[in-house]
N, C-alpha and C positions, 0 to 999 in steps of 0.2 A: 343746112349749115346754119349755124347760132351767131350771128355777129355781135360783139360787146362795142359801147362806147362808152368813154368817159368826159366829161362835164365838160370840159374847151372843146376836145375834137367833135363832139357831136353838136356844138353850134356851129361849127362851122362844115360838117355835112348839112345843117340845115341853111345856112346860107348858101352852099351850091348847090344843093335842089329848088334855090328859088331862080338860079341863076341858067337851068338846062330845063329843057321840056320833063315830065314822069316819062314819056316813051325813048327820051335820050339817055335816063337816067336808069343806071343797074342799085341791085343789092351788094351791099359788102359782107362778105363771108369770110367765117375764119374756118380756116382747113385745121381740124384738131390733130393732124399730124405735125403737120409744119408748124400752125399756127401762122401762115401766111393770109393776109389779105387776098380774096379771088374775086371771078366775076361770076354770075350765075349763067349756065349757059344758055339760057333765054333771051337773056337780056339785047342790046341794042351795042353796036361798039362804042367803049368807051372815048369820048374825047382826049381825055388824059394820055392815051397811048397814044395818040396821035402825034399829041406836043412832046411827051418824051419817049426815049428809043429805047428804053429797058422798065423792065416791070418794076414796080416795087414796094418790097418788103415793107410789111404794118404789123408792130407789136402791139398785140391789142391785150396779153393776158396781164396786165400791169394797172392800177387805179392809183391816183395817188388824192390823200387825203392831207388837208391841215391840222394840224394838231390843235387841241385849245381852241377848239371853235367856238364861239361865246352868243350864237344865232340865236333865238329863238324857237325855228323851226330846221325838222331833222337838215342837215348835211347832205345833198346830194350829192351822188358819188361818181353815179354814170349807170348807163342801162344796157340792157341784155335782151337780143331780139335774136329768132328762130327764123330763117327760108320754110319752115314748116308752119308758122303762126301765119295767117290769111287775113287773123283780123276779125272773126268769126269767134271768139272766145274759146275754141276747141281746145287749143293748147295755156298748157297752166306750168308756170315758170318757181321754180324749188331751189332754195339754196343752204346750203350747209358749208360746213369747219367750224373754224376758229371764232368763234366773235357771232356766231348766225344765229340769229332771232332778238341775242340780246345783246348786241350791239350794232349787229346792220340789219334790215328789213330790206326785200324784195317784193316788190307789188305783182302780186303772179298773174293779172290780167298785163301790165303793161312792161313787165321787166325793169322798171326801176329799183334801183339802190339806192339807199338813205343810210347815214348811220346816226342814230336814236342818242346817243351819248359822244360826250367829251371825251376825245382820244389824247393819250400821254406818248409822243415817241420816248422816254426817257424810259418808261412802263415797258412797251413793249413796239418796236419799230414798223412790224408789218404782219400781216394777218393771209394764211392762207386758204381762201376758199373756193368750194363745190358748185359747179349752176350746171341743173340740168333741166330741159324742156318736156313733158310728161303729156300724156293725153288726161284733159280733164274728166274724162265718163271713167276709163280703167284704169288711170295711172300709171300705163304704161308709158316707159318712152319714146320718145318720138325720135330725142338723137341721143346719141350718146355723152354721158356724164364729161362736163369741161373744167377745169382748175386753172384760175384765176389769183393775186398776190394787189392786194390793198396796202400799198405804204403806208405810211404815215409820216407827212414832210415835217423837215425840223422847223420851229421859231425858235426865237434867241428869249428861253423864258425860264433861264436859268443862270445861275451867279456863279464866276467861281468862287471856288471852297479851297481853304487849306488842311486836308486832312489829315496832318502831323502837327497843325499846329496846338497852341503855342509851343515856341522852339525855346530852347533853351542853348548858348553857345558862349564859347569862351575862346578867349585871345590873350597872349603874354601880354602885358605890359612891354611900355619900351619897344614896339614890334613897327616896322615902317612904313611907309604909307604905302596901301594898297594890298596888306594881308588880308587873304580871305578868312570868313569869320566862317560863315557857314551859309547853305545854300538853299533856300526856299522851293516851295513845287506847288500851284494851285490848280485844281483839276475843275473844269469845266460839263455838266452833263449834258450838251446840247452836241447835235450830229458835228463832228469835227470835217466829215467830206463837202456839208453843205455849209456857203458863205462864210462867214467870218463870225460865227455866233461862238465859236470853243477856242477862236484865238485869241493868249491872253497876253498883258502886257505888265510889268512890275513894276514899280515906283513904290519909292520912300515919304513916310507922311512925318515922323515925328524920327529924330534922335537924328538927325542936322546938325551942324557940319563936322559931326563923329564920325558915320557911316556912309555908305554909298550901297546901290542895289543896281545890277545890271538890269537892264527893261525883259532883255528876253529869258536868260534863263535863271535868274533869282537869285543869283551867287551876290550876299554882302559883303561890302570888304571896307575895311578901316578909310576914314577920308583925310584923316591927320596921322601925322607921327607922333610916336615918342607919347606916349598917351601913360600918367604915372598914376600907378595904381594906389597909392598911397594918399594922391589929392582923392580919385574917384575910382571907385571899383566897381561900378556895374551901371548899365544904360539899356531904359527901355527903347525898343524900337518899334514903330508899329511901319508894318510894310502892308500896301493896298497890289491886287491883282485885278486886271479889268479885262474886260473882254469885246469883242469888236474891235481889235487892235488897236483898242486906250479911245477907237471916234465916240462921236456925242449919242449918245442911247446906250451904248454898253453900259453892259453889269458889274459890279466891283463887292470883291470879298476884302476882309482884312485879316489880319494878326500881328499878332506881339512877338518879337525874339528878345528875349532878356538878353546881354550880353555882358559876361562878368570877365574882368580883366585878373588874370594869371600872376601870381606874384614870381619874379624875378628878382636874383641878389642882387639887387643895384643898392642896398643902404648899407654902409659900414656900420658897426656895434661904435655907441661911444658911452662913454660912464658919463653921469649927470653932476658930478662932483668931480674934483681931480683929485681932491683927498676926503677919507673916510678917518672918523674916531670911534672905536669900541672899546667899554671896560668892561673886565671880565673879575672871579670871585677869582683868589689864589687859589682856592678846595675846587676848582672844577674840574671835573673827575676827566682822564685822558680819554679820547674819542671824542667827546663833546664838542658838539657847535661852537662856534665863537663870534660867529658872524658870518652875514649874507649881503653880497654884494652883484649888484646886478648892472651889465649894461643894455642899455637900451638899443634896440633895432626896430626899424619901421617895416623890415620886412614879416614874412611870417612862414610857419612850418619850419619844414626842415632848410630854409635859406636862413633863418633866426638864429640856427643851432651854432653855439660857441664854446672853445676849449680854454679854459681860464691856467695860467700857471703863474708860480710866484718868480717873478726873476730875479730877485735878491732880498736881503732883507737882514737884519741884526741879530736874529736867532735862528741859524743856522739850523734844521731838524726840527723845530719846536712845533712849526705847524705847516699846513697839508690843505690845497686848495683842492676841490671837485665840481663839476657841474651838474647841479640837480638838471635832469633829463625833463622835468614835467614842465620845471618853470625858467630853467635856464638861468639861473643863479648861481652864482661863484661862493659855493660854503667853505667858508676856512675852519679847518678841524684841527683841534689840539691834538698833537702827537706824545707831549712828554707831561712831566706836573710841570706845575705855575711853583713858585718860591719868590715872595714878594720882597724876602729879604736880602736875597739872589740877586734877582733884575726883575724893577717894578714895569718897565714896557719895552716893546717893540714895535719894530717900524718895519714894514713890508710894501714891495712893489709889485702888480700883479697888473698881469697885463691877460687882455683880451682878444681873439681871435675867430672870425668864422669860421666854422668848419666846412663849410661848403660855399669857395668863391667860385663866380663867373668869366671867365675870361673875357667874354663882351664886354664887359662891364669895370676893367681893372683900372679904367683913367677914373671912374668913379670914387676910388680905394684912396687913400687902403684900408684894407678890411679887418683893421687889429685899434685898440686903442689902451691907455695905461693910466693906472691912477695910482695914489700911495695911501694903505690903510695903516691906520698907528692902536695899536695892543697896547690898553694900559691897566695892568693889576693890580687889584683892591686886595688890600690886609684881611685876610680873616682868623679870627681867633682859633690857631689847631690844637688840636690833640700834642702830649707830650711824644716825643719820639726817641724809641731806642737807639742804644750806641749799636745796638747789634739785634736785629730782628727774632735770632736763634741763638742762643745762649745756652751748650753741652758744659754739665756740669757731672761728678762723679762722687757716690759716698759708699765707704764699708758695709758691710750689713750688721757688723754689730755696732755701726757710730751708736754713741748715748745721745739719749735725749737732751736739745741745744747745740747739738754739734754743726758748726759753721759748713754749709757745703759751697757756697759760692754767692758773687756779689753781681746785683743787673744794676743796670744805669741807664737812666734817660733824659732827658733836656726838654724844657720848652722853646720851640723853634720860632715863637716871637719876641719883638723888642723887648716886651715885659718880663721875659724870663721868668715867670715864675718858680714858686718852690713846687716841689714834686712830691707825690705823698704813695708808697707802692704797699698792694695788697694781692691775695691770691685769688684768682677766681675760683672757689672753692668748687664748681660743678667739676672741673677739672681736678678738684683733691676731695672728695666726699670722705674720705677716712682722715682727713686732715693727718696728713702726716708729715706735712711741712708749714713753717712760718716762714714770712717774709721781715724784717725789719721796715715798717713805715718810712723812717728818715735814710736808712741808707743804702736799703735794698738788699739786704745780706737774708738771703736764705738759709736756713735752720730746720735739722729736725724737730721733730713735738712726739715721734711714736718710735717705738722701735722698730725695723725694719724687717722686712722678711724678700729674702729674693726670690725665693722659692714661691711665693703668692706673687709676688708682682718685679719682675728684674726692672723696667725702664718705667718713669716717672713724667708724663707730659703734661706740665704743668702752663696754665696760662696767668702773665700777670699782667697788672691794672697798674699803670702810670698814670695818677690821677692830679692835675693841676687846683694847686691851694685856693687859689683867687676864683677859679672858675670848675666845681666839681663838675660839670655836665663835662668838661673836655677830659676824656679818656684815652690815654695809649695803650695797645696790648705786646704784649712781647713772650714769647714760649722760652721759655728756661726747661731742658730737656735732661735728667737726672736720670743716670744709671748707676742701678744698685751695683756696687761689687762683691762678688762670691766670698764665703769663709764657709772650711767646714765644718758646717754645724748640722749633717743629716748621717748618721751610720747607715752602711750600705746594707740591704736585704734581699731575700731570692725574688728574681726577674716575677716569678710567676708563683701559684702553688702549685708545688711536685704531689703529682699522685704515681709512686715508685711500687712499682710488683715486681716482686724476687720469687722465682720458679724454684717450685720442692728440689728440683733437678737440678738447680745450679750449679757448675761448677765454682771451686776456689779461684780468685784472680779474676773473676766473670767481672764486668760492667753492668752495674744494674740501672745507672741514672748518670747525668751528667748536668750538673747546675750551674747557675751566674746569678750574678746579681746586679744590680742595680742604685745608683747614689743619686740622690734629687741634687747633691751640690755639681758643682762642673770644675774640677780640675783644670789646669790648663795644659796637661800635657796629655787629657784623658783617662780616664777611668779603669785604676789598675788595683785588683783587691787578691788577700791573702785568703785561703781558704783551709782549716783547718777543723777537726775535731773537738769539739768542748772537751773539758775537762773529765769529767764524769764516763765518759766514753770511751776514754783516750786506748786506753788499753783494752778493749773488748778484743772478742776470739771473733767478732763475725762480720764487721766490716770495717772496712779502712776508706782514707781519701787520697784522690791523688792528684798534683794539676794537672793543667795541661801541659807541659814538658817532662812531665816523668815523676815528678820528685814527687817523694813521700812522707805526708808528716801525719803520722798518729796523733800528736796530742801540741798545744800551745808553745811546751818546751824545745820543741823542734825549731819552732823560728823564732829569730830575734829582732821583735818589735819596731828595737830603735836601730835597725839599718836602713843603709841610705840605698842598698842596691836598687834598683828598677827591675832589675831581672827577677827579683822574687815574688813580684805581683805580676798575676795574670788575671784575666776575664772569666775564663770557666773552668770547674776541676771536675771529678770523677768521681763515683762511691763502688768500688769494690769489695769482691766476697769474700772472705778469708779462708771459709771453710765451704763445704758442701754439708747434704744432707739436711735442710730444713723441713721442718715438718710442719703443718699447718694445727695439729691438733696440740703440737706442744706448744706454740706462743705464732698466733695469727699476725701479729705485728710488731714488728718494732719501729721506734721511735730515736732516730739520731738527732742530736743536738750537732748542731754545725755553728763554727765562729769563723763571721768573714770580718777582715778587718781592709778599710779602706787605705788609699795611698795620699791621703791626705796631712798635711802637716800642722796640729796636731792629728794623728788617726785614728779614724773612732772606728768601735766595732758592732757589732751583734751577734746574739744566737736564735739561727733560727732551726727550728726544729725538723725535720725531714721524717714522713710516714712512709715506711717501707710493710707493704703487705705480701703475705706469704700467699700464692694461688698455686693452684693447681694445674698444670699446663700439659700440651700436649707436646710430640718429637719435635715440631718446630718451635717449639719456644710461646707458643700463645695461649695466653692463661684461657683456663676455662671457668673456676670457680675459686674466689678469693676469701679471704678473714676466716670466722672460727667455724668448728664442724660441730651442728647439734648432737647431743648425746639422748639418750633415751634416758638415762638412769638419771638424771637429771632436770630439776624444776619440783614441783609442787607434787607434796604427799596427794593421795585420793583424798584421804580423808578432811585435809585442810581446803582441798577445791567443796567436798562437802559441804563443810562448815562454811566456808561465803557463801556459797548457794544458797543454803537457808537462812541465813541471816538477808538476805536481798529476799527471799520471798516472804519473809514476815515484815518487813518494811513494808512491801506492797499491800500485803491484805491491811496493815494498820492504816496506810495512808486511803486506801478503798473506805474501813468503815467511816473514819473521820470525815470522808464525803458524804458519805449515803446517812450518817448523822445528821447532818449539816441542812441537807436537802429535804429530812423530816421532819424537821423541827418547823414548828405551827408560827407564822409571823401574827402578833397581833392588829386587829382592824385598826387599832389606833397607837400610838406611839405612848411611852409611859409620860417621856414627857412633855406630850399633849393631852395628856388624860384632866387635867386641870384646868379648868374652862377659863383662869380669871391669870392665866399666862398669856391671853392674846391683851392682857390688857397694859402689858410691862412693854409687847411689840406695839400698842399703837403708837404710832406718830407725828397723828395731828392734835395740838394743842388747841387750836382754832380755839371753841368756843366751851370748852371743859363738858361739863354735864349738860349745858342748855344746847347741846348741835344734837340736834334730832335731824341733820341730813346723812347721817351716818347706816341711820337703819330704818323703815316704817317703823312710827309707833304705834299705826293703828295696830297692825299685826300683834304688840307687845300689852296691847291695855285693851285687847279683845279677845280675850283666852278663848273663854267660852262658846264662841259662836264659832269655831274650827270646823269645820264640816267634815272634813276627813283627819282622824287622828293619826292613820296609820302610813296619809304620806309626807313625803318631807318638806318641810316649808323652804329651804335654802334651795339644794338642787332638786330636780327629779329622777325616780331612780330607773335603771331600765327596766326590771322586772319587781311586778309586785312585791311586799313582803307577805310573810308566812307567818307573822308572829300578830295577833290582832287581841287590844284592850278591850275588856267589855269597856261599855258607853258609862257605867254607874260608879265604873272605879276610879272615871279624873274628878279630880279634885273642884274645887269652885272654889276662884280666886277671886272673886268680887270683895270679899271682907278683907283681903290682907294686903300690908301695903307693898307697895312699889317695889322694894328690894327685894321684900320674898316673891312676891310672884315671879320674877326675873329670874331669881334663883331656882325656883320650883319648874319654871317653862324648861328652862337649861338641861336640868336633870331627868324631866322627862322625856324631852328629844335624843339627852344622849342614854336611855337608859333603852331607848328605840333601836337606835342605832348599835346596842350593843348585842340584842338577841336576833337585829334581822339579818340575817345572812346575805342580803339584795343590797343592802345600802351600803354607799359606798363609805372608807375608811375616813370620811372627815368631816370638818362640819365647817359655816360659812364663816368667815372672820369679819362679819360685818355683824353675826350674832351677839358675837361677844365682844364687841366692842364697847357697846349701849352701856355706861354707866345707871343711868335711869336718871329720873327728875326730885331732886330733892330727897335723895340717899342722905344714909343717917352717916355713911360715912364724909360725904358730899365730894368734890372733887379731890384725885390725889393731886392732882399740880399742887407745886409749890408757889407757883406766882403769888398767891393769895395770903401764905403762910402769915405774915406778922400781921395781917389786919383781920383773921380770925382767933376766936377763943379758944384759949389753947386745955381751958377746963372740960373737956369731953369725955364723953364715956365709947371706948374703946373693943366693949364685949366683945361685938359682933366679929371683932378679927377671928375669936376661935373659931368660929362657923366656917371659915375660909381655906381650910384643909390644910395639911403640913407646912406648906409654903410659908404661910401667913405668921406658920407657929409661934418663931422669935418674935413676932410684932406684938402678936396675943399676949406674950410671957409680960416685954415689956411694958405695954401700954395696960393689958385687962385687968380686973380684977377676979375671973370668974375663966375656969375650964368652958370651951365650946361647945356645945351638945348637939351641931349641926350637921347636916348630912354629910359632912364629909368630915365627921372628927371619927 
């Protein structure tokens, strides 16, 4: 049997083994069934039975530990002894669970328990562990494995906490003494079964003599009445919780409850003025503001909100109170125009009202208040205004030009009355087909009229004030043309009439109407009748629509008044049968419809009736003339165009292929004359001394050309084919200036004209180079009166045809130079 002790009871097992003999004194065993306290059956009777008359029960598998042991050395726990340990070191003592090795240690010779570390009951309350007794040589055991429970007892080493705190709560205003606000809870971690370490108590630290807090279960509640939230709206509170029920060593937590007080309708609205003055323009447009009137309340949200109305006032309709919703302003909005020369103000009563009273609260009231605002209208300078905004006026359509068609009128509607000056807004008459009279308004035609383009006239006009042009009145004068007949009526449509070879006599072949651009007023009724020329034909007739028949104009008379002899539509009937298509493909009736207008105009219009060919049922198959073979162009004349069109061709062929062989020369004829680049140049610059025009070494070093046969200006693509011997240039060292220039010239281009490589031109900066001290010397005229005009002139003949006239008039002597 294994007996365990823990640290008190096993001093005082060793205080009564000092108190009995070892041979009086037994073992205490725990039976691992029961876990009851035994005696060993060896032992000696125990005294204790003696003194009491029933056995008794020892719970030994229980250790209790303090928490937050602060010693030095390990925590003894209590110890663990075996009826099989002798004492002899045989048996070796093992313990396991929870917390074994690395937080309690067992001394396995002597069975001691220590626990090595600081235990937290808040961590973790109790630990459940293993002791069992083992043979130290095989490790087998000796008893059987026992389970034991190490508590861990509370200390008071914890504070309460408010874990919702900070609170936040709110209470109405005006609310009476003793409403709860809201209710506090601080939690405690320390064992609540043991002592008084987790019982807590409440108290109030700050927000006196506002609030109150019950000690035990943390409900705040208001300590004054009638609390107005308009002096103060909101009180910190700090509440403390303690623990050891509030005695001296408990621990104490705090927090803060905001408490914001609820607004209630307890303020009536009152106006800060009892009367209000606003001036307004007379031109302020209707709907417009006029003014904002506001009363004040100290309440707020929707206890603020107020319905404003006017209760009377001197202008009846004129204006219209609202409450702007955002800010609670009474807007007075004009309803009708201001007219300052009407009535310059008004006077209104408007009163005010909560929308939302309290019935608590109505000895407070009342909840309405009244003030008188006064409308006074400022003159401003208006526009002139018509006598009549729309002014329906009516003209002929043939009035003449000037014709009066009506008069507008308007007034300036301030003291000053001005004069009035009227014109037409011409975007409204872009054909100007009306005038206005300036001084007295009388409108007039300018054009002649057509009703037929335009029947209604919407014109706008300008009432412009003398004194002040910028003020402008507008007014519509609305002009409708009136009808005359002045359009002859003509067919609705064009007839396209086909008359079957078949036809019978009396047959129907078409049925026409016509149409009149003028309008009638009792409608559109026309006479239809056969022209003249026609009147009497054998092949068709007309006929209205009620029967009646008029061959020709003489049938009806003109100038009757009946109505019954005009109709809408009339008929073209056949007189005869038997048409043929190859005798006359078409005929052509002239038709006179005369309108019912008074006077009544007519016309003729022509009506194309085609002969086809048709089949039993009446529907043509093929209409107009039948080609004839024998008919059209001899052979011989088709011959004759033929060839005529193909010798055009071959003529217009060779004048191409001409054209296309003819040799274009390398050079232009006239560019063949080298001293025409000299009429194109066009720098004066520095006459004959501008040697930047061209090298002169090139020009006054003939002789040393290495190659004669290529081009000194461009280069060409392909060699030439035409080569000087060496002995045949000339040697220009002895002559002067002008010849040599002249002699280079004619040898380049006389290169130029047998190589077939070089291309068609030469450099215009060649022939540009008058040279230095020519005997012509420069052409400019600049110089002309301050040179001698006694010269000798020969050398123009040398200068080829060009020069000729110069030669004639200036030389005395024919040229003999290479180009005469």
């Amino acid at each position: 049997m294994m007996g365990w002790c823990c640290s008190g009871i096993c001093r005082t097992l060793a205080f009564l083994a000092l108190l009995f003999p070892p041979w009086e004194r037994g073992c205490w065993g725990l039976n691992p069934s029961s876990g009851d306290l035994e005696k060993s059956p060896h032992s000696e009777p125990d005294p204790w039975e003696v003194l009491h008359r029933h056995k008794r029960s020892w719970v030994w598998n229980q250790f209790f530990v303090l928490e937050e042991y602060t010693g030095n050395e390990p925590l003894y726990v209590g110890k663990l002894h075996s009826d099989v340990d002798k004492g002899d070191g045989k048996v070796k003592y093992v313990l396991s669970g929870e917390g074994a090795t690395s937080i309690f240690t067992i001394d396995e010779n002597t069975g001691d328990i220590h626990a090595t570390k600081r235990l937290d009951r808040e961590a973790q309350a109790y630990y459940t562990l293993q002791a069992q007794a083992v043979d130290r040589l095989t490790n087998l055991p000796v008893e059987p494995r026992s389970e034991f429970v190490v508590k861990v007892q509370d200390i008071n080493d914890n504070e309460p906490k408010f874990l919702d705190g900070p609170y936040l709560a709110g209470v109405p205003e005006m609310s009476p003494l003793g409403t709860m606000v809201v209710q506090v809870a601080a939690t405690d971690a320390d064992d609540p079964t043991y002592g008084n370490s987790a019982r807590v108590v409440y108290s109030i630290i700050h927000g006196q003599p506002y609030f109150s807090v019950e000690p035990k279960t943390g409900v705040i509640r208001t300590a004054l009445p009638n609390m107005d939230r308009e002096t103060r709206d909101q009180y910190v509170l700090v509440i403390q919780a303690k623990d050891m029920v509030g005695q001296m060593g408990g621990l104490s937590g705090t927090t803060s409850v905001t408490v914001t007080l609820t607004d209630v309708n307890d303020n009536p609205p009152r106006f800060t003025h009892k009367s209000y003055q606003y001036t307004v323009l007379e031109s302020l447009p209707v709907q417009s503001v006029v003014a904002r009137i506001k009363a004040a309340d100290a309440d707020i949200g929707s206890n603020a909100e107020m319905d404003y109305r006017i209760m009377d006032g001197d202008g009846p309709g004129m204006f219209n109170i609202t409450t702007d919703e955002n800010t609670q302003e009474g807007v007075i909005i004009l309803l009708k125009p201001l007219d300052f020369e009407t009535k310059s103000s008004f006077s209104l009563r408007i009163e005010a009202t909560n929308r939302n009273i309290d019935s608590n609260f109505l000895s407070l009231g009342p909840f309405s208040d009244t003030t008188s605002v006064k409308v006074t209208v400022e003159d401003v300078n208006e526009p002139p205004v018509f006598s009549a905004s729309l002014s329906k006026m009516s003209v002929s359509e043939d009035a003449k030009v000037g014709t009066s068609i009506g008069r507008v009128s308007a007034h300036d509607p301030d003291t000053s009355n001005s004069g009035i000056r009227y014109s037409i807004d011409r975007n409204t008459d872009l054909e100007r087909f009306f005038n206005v009279d300036a001084l007295s308004g009388v409108i007039s035609t300018a054009k002649p009229l057509d009703r037929e383009a335009n029947s209604v006239h919407n014109l706008t006009i300008f009432a412009i004030e003398s004194k002040d042009p910028m003020e402008i009145g507008k007014g519509i004068a609305l002009i409708t043309v009136q009808d005359i007949n002045d359009n002859a009526p003509v067919f609705a449509i064009d007839y396209e009439t086909l008359l079957c070879e078949n036809a019978m006599p009396g047959q129907v072949i078409q049925t026409i109407s016509a149409v009149d651009k003028d309008e009638p007023p009792n409608g559109h009724g026309f006479y239809f009748a056969l022209a003249a020329p026609v009147a009497g034909n054998l092949n068709f007739t007309l006929r209205d629509n009620k029967g009646a028949f008029y061959t020709s104009q003489d049938d009806f008379n003109l100038n009757t008044q009946d109505e019954n002899c005009f109709y809408t539509t009339a008929s073209i009937l056949t007189k005869r049968g038997g048409f043929r298509r190859r005798e006359q493909p078409v005929y052509r009736l002239p038709v006179l419809i005369v309108d019912s207008g008074s006077p009544a105009l007519s016309s003729t219009n022509t009506l194309s009736v085609r002969v086809c060919d048709c089949d039993s049922d009446g529907v043509a198959l093929s209409c107009g003339a039948v080609a004839y073979t024998s008919t059209g162009l001899s052979t011989g004349a088709l011959l004759a165009i033929l060839g005529c069109i193909i010798t055009l061709l071959v003529m217009v062929l060779l004048i191409v292929t001409m054209r296309r062989r003819r040799k274009e020369p390398l050079i232009l004829e006239e560019e063949r004359d080298i001293r025409e680049n000299i009429v194109r140049y066009d720098d004066e610059g520095g006459g004959e001394e501008d040697t930047e025009a061209f090298d002169m070494v090139t020009l006054r070093n003939l002789n040393v050309i290495r190659d004669p046969n290529v081009r000194r200006d461009v280069t060409p693509d392909t060699p030439t084919f035409f080569h000087y011997p060496t002995a045949s240039r000339p040697s220009y060292k002895s002559l002067p200036d002008n010849v040599v220039f002249r002699e280079f010239i004619w040898e380049r281009l006389k290169d130029a004209d047998v190589d077939p490589s070089a291309p068609p031109y030469d450099s215009l900066q060649t022939y540009a180079f008058e040279g230095s001290g020519s005997v012509a010397e420069s052409l400019s005229s600049l110089e002309s009166l301050s040179t001698d005009s006694d010269q000798n002139y020969d050398y123009l003949s040398n200068w080829g045809p060009r020069f000729k006239k110069l030669a004639d008039l200036y030389g005395n002597s024919d040229g003999t130079g290479v180009f005469s």
